[in-house]
Every structure is written in structure tokens, then in C-alpha cells.
RODREN-406466 format. One line per 2 residues: number of its first residue (from 1); for each residue x, y, z of C-alpha. Coordinates in Angstrom, 3 decimals. Layout:
# RODREN-406466
NUM> X/Y/Z ~ ...;
# end
This chain:
# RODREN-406466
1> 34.648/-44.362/63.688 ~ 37.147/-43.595/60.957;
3> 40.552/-41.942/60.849 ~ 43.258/-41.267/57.855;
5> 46.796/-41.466/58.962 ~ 50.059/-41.637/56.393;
7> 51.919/-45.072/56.509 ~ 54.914/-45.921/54.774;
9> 55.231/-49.862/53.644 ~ 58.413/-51.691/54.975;
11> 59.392/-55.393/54.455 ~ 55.767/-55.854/52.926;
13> 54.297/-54.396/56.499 ~ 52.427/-50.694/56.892;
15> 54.202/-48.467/59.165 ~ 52.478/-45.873/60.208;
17> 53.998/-42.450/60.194 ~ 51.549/-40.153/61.882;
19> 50.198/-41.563/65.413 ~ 47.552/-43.690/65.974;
21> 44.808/-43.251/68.731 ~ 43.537/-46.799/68.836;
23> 43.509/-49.066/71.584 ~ 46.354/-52.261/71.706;
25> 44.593/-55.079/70.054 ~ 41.671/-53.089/67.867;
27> 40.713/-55.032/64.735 ~ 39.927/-52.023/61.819;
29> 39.642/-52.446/58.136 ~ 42.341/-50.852/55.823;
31> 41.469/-49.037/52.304 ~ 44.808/-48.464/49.920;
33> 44.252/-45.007/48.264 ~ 47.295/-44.806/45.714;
35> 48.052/-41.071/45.831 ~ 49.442/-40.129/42.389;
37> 53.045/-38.988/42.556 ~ 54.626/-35.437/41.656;
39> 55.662/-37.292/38.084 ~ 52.739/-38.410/37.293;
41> 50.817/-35.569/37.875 ~ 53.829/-33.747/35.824;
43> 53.023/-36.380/32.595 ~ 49.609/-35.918/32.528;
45> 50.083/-31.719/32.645 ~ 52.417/-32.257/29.537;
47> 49.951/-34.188/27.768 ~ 46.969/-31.922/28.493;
49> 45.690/-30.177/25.376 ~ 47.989/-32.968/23.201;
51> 44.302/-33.027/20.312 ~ 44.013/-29.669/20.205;
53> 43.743/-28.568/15.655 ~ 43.682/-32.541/15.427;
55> 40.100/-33.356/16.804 ~ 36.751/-32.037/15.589;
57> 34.958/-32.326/19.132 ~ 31.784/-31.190/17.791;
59> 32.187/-33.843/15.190 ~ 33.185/-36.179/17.938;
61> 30.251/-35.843/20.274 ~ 27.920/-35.902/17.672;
63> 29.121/-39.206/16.181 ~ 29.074/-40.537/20.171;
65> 25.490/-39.709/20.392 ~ 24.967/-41.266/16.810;
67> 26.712/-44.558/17.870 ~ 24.018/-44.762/21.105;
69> 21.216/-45.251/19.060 ~ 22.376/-48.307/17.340;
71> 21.051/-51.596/18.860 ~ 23.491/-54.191/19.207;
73> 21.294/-56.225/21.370 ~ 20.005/-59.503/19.627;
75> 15.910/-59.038/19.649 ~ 14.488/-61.027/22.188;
77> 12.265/-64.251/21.660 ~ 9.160/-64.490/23.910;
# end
């Protein structure tokens, strides 16, 4: 069974906001999902396109394929 419901934290507790159709006394597991907030989503809009005329990309992705053929790995001893 799973569900999503909003909850709001008070006094270090979770509060739930929206109703909750579980019987009195049912154990469930909680995941956190940190929602990103209006300003941060605001920040990261303001810094989109930010390399644009500074950045060859094609230059970029061809030194990142470059740099995956060279071993670092020690050779191994058998």
C-alpha cells in the first residue's frame, strides 16, 4: 500500500496537513522528498545559459571522451 500526503514539521514532529486513511496504531515507513522551493527554482532559471560564448562544448565533450580512455588503474599482478 502506499499513499503521499503533505505534512508540515512542528516542534521537530510531522504534522500532517492533508488526511490520513490509516488505521490508529499502523506502523508505515516515511521517505523525506525535499521539494525545491519557488527561490530556488528562481536561482537556478537565472543561472541557466550562464557558459554560453565562454565554453567550446564540442571541445568539451571531446576532451571528456579523451580523458575515458586513460587508465588510471594500477596493472594488476597475477
Amino acid at each position: 500500500m502506499g499513499d503521499t500526503f503533505r505534512a508540515r514539521v512542528r516542534g521537530g514532529m510531522l504534522e500532517p496537513i492533508d488526511r490520513i486513511e490509516l488505521p490508529e496504531g499502523e506502523e508505515v515507513t516515511v521517505t523525506i522528498v525535499d521539494l525545491p522551493s519557488a527561490r530556488d527554482l528562481a536561482a537556478f532559471a537565472r543561472a541557466r545559459g550562464g557558459w554560453r560564448g565562454t565554453v567550446d562544448v564540442d571541445a568539451l565533450i571531446h576532451n571528456i571522451y579523451e580523458s575515458r580512455l586513460v587508465s588510471t588503474r594500477p596493472e594488476p599482478r597475477v
